[in-house]
C-alpha positions as CSV (number, residue, x, y, z in Angstrom):
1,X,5.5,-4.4,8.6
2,X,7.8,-4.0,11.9
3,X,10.8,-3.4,9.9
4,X,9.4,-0.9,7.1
5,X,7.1,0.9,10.1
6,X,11.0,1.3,11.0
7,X,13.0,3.0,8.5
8,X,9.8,5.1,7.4
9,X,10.3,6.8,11.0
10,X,14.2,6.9,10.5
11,X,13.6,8.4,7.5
12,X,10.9,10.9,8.1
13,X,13.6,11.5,11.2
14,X,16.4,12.4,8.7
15,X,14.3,14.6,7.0
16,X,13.0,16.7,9.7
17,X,16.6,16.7,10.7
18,X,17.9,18.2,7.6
19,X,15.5,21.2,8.0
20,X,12.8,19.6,5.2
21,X,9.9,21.8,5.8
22,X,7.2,18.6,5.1
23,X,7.1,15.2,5.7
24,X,8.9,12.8,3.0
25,X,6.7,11.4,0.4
26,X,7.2,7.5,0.9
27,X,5.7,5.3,-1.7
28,X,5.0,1.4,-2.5
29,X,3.0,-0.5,-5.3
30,X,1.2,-2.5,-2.9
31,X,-1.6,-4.1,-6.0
32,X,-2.6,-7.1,-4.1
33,X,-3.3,-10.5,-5.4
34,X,0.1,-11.9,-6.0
35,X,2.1,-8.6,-6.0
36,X,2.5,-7.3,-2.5
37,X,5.9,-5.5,-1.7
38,X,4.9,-5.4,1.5
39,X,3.7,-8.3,3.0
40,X,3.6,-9.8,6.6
41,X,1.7,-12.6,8.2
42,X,0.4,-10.7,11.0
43,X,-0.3,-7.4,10.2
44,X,-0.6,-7.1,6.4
45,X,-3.0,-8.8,4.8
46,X,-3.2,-10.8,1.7
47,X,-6.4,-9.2,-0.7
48,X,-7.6,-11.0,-3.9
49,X,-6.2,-9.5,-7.4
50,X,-7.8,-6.5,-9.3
51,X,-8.7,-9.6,-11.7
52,X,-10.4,-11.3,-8.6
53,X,-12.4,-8.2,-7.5
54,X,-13.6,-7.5,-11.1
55,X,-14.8,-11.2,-11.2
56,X,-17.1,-10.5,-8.2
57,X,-18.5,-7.2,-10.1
58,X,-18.9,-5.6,-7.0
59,X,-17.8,-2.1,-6.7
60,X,-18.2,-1.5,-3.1
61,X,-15.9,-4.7,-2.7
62,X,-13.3,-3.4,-4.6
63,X,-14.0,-0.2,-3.2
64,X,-13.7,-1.9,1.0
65,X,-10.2,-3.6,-0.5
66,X,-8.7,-0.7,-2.0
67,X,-9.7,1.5,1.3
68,X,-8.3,-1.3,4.0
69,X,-4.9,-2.0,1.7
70,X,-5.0,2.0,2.2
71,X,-5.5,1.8,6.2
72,X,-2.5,-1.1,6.4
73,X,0.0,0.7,4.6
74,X,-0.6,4.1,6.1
75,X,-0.1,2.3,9.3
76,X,3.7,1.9,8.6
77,X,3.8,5.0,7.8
78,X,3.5,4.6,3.5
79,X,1.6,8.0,2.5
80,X,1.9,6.9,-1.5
81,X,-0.3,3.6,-3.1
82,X,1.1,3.2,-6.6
83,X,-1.5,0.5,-7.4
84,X,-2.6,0.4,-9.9
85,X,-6.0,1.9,-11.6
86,X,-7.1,0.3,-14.4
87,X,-4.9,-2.7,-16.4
88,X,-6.0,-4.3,-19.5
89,X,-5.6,-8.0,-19.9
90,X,-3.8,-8.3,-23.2
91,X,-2.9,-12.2,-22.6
């Protein structure tokens, strides 16, 4: 989280340096369960699967995990969740 927190300001840095007018759209698929591209033992946490939420049937879980995976990325500085919305287990 340290290290990405890092570039993210080095690049929003070399941005505003360049004359860009707005902030640099910075994105990661952060989907939880067992695919996390970002992922540290102290300040990112490690959420159940879309698969695990739905089990539960609660939408104000999935809601609470979606909104805090939100608040941790947004802390380094992410400003794009490409999680995804829906899947379809095919298997």
């Amino acid at each position: 989280a340290e290290q990405t927190t890092q570039l993210v300001l080095e690049l929003q840095q070399c941005a505003r340096d360049a004359g860009h007018p707005v902030p640099l759209a910075i994105g990661l698929d952060q989907e939880n369960g067992g695919v996390n591209s970002l992922f540290d033992e102290i300040y990112i946490r490690q959420y159940p699967s879309a698969m695990g939420l739905a089990a539960t049937g609660s939408r104000k879980l999935a809601y609470e995990v979606a909104k805090a995976t939100a608040e941790e990325i947004a802390t380094c500085g992410i400003n794009l969740m490409m999680g995804p919305c829906l899947d379809v287990l095919t298997n």
